[in-house]
BAVEX-543760 format. One record per residue (C-alpha): x, y, z. Coordinates in pm, whole numbers, plus 50000, padded with zeros to 5 digits. Example, Ala and Ser with C-alpha at 12.3 -4.5 7.8 and 13.67 -1.06 7.14 Angstrom:
BEGIN
512304955050780/513674989450714/
This chain:
BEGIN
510075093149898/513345104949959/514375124150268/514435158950306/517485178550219/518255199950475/517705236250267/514065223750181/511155246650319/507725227450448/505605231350165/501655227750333/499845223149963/502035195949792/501285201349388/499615169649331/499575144748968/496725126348947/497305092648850/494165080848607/493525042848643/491985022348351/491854994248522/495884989848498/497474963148728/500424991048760/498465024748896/499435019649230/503085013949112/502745048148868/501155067549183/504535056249408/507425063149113/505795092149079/506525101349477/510135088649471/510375115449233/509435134849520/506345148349353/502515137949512/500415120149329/496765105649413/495045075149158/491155087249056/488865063248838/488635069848469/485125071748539/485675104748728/484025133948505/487435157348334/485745188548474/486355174548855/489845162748707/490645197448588/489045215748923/491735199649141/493925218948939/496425193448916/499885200648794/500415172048565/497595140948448/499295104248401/496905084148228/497615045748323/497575011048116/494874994048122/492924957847972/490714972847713/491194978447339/490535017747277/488315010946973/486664983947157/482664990247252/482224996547580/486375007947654/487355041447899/487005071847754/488165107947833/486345141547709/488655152947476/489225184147743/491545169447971/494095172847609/493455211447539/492715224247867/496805234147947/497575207248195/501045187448087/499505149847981/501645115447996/500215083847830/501365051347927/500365022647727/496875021447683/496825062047806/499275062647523/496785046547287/493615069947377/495035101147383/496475090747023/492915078146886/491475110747056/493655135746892/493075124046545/496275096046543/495515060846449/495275025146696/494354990346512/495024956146541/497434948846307/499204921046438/501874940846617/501884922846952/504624930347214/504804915247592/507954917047809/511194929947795/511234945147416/514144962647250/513145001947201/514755025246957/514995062347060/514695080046717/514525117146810/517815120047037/517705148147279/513905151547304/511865161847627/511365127847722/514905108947586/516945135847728/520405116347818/518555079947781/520775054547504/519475051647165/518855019747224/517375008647578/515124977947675/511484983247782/508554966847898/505784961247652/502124942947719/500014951647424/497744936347112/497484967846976/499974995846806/500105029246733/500745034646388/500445072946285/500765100646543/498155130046598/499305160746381/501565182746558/503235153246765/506645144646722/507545104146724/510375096946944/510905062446976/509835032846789/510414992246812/510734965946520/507384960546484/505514995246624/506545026146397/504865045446665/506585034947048/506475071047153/505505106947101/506095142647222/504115175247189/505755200947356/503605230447264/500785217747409/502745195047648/501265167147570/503745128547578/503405096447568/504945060347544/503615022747425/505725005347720/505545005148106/507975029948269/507025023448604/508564989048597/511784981348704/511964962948357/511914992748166/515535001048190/515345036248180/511675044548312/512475061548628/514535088248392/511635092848120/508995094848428/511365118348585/511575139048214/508275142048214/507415157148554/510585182448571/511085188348205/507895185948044/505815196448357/508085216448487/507265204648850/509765210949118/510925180749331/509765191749691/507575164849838/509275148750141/509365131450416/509805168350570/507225182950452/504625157350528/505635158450833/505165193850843/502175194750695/500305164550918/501465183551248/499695214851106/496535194450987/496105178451329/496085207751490/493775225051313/491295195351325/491925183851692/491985221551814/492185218752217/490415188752219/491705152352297/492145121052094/492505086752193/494485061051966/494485021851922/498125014951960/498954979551786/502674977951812/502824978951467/504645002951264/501635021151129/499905026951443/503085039051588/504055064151331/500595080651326/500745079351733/504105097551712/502795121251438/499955131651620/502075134552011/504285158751813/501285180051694/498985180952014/501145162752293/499225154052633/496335159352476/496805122552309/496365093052478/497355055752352/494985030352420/496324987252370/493914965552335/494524933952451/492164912552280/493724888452259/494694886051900/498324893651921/501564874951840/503214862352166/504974885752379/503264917852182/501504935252523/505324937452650/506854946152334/504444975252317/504684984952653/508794987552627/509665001452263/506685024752194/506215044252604/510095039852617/510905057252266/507775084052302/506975088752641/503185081552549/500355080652796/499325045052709/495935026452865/496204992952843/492464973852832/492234936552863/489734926752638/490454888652554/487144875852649/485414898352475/487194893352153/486314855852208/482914857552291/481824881951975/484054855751742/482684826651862/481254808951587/482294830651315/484534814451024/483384841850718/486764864750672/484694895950586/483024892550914/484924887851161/487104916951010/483364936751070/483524925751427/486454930151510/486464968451398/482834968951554/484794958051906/487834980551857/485345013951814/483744998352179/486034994252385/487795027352267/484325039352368/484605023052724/488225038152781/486945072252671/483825070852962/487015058753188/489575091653026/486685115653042/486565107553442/489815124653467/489905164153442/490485176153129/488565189852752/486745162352589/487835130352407/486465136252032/488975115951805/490425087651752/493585082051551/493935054551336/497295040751119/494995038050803/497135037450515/496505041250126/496485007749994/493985003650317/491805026650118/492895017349810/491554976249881/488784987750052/487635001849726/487595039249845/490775047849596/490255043249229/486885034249216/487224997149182/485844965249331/486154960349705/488924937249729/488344930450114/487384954650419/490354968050639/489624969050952/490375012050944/488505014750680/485274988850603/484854979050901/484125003751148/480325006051228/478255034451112/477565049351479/480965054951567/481295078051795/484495095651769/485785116051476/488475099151263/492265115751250/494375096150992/497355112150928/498785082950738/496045080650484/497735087950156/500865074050235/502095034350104/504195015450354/507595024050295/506895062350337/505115055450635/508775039050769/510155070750651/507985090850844/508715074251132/512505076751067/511845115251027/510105114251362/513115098051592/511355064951564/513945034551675/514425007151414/512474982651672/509454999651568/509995016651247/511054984751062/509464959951224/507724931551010/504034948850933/501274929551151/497434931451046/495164951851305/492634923851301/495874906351420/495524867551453/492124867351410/492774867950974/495354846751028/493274813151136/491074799350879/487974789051012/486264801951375/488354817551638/489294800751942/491574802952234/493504768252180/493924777351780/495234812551915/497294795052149/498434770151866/499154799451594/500924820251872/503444789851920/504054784851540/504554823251452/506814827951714/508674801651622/508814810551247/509854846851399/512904834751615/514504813751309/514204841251068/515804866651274/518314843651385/518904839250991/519464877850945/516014876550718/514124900750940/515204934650666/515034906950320/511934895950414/509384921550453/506614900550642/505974860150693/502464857350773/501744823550929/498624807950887/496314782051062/494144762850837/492064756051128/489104734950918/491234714050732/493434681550896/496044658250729/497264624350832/500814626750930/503014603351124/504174614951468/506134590251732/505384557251486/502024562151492/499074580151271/498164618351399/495254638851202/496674673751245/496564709851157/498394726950852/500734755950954/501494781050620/504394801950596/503784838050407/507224847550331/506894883650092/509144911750014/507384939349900/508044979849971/504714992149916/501644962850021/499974967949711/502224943049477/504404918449649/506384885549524/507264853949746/510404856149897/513124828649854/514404815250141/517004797650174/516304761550193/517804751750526/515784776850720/512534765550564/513584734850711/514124746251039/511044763251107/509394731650945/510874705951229/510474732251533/507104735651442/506034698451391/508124694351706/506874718151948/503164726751848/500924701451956/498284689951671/500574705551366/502124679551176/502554698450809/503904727750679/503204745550358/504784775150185/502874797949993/504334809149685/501984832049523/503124862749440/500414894149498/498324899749251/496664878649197/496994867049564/496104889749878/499364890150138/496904879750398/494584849550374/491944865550476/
């Protein structure tokens, strides 16, 4: 999302694209090209009926790849509405192939199989979509299936050496579509042909920005906060702190910041809290010390899901404890409770295209039923990066608008196995470590995050001071990623591995191995846990 330019006007009801998921490993990626086209966009489930499609009045529908064969039994379908009822249509892949098999064109098996980069052939130049694009441009292909006749009254615009049919166009009804993936970087020129679509073919203007959502979150709060108060769990992390700073700037002293202390927290987090956030903002922060607490509810607990579950359940109570201790001071009541919640939060949780629950975040699956306050999430549609914008629009310093993300179950998903105060301890000592050599390094803006984990239930025989130790397992998380929903291993350079590697084998008692994880995400989760 780019920012603002300074003649653009606050625009309160953003036109929005719907982003139509089939089950595409790529609809998260459509839903954020789409944005750094400065245009909205929201992902629904292919399972959600046309008519509530079509009564969000969306100004354009992007219909996503996806696993299934469209003349498979059992693959997605769409009522043959969502084609004639006006609103501009872009197919990608297998969105390509249904809205071709709908409209009368023809999809089979017939041998034409493309994956990866694949050489594409633009044979209508000047067309909506090819506008200014080479004749002859690389894209990325991942299908069994081809497209070899076009619906009447489509135009083919593109084609490869083995698919007569790599792209279509009906302007009349406004109606496009390609074989390949333009939201990958692969696709040499899919940013342009996205961009074609949405300002050419839908004729959307590019006003969505960082601006403007500003704008429009400082009018939302208001409206739903009216004179009352809210309290919010301040992390230190960058999401907690941008939707803090968003909602100071709409209602002022009628926020208050609440740290928990429980514990949880990377070493030397209470103070770094306590001097960037108050310093930058001004804040009213509380600060509760709820480290026993923490321990006592974990105790015992190794099952990710649930200790997630409790620690939400604990969050919600002692917010509710330093509301009875607010409310003793004058002023109106304490009815919300802001929360950094972001869209892949909702997204994994299984609350954004209708898919499997991929784990529970602790904003979003697992708060308890009877919560008590009333939930203000000004962040909730936005990935990561524009949340960094945000808080770039907002004054934010760099300490805290690009600091390395940090989970709000905090240490807790970052120990394998039950939680306790000597593996706290032990992780605390490791991460900080890992932290100090990477900055030193210059890594801290390459590498987006480095969780480090403890594999608490599992021990290896090393050999420490000539003789035989059974110790822990440290794992380093190095990712770059700009969005949390797809991410890729970072490469770091060799002798810094190696550095963290002998400080931590050195200086943290009952670690003697370290692992790097180089799983790239999917199919991996960034977090263990």
């Amino acid at each position: 999302m780019p920012a603002a330019p300074s003649a653009a006007a606050p625009d309160s009801n953003p036109d929005v694209v719907l982003v139509v998921d089939f089950g595409a490993q790529y609809a998260q990626l459509i839903a954020r090209r789409v944005r750094e086209a400065r245009v909205y966009s929201e992902i629904v489930p292919s399972s959600m009926p046309v008519a509530e499609m079509l009564a969000r009045k969306p100004k354009a529908i992007i219909l996503s790849g996806g696993p299934s064969s469209v003349y498979a039994e059992g693959a997605p379908r769409l009522d043959r509405e969502i084609f004639e009822a006006g609103v501009p249509v872009f197919g990608m892949c297998y969105g390509f192939q249904l809205m071709a098999t709908t409209l009368g064109g023809t999809v089979d098996d017939n041998g034409a199989r493309e994956y990866g980069r694949t050489p594409l052939t633009v044979t209508k130049q000047g067309s909506t979509l090819f506008e200014g694009t080479p004749a002859e441009q690389s894209v990325w292909m991942s299908h069994g299936d081809a497209c070899s006749a076009a619906p009447e009254g489509f135009t083919v615009t593109a084609s490869t050496d083995v698919v007569p049919v790599a792209a279509f166009e009906n302007d009349e009804k406004k109606l496009y579509g390609v074989q390949y993936h333009p939201e990958v970087l692969h696709s040499t020129h899919g940013q342009q042909i996205l961009e074609h679509f949405l300002y050419r073919g839908a004729g959307i203007e590019p006003t969505w920005t960082t601006h403007n959502v500003v704008e429009e979150q400082v009018a939302l709060i208001r409206e739903q906060v009216g004179g009352k108060r809210a309290i919010c769990g301040l992390s230190g992390g960058v999401d907690s702190a941008v939707a803090a700073a968003l909602v100071q700037k709409a209602i002022g002293s009628q926020l208050t910041c609440v740290y928990v202390d429980h514990g949880l927290m990377r070493k030397g987090e209470t103070e770094q809290v306590e001097k960037d956030f108050v310093a930058a903002t001004g804040v009213q922060l509380k600060v509760v010390d709820a480290q026993e607490r923490f321990l006592t509810a974990l105790a015992g607990v190794s099952d990710p899901e649930t200790k997630r579950k409790i620690i939400g359940r604990e969050f919600i109570r002692v917010f509710e404890q330093a509301q009875l201790e607010i409310l003793q001071e004058d002023g109106p009541e304490v009815a919300f409770l802001v929360q950094g919640t972001l869209y892949p939060d909702v997204v994994e949780s299984g609350g954004g295209t209708g898919t499997a629950n991929i784990k529970s975040h602790h904003n979003v699956g697992g708060l308890p039923d009877d919560i008590e306050f009333e939930l203000v999430e000004p962040l909730r549609k936005l990935f990561k990066d524009e949340v960094r914008m945000v808080g770039q629009e907002l004054g934010l310093p760099d300490e805290i608008v690009q600091r390395q993300p940090f989970p709000g179950p905090g240490l807790g998903i970052r120990i394998v196995g039950e939680v306790t105060k000597d593996r706290l301890d032990l992780l605390r000592e490791a991460d900080a470590i890992a932290r100090e050599e990477l900055t030193a390094a210059g890594l801290d803006r390459e590498i987006w995050q480095c969780p480090v984990v403890l594999l608490a239930d599992v021990r290896s025989v090393g050999v420490q001071g000539d003789g035989r130790t059974y110790g822990h397992p440290i794992v380093l998380r190095p990712v770059s990623s700009e969005d949390a929903m797809t991410a890729d291993w970072t490469r770091m350079p060799y002798d810094v591995l190696a550095k963290i590697s002998t400080r931590i084998t050195n200086e943290v008692a009952d670690v003697n191995r370290v692992v790097l994880d180089v799983t790239s995400k999917p199919p991996g989760t960034i977090e263990w846990e």
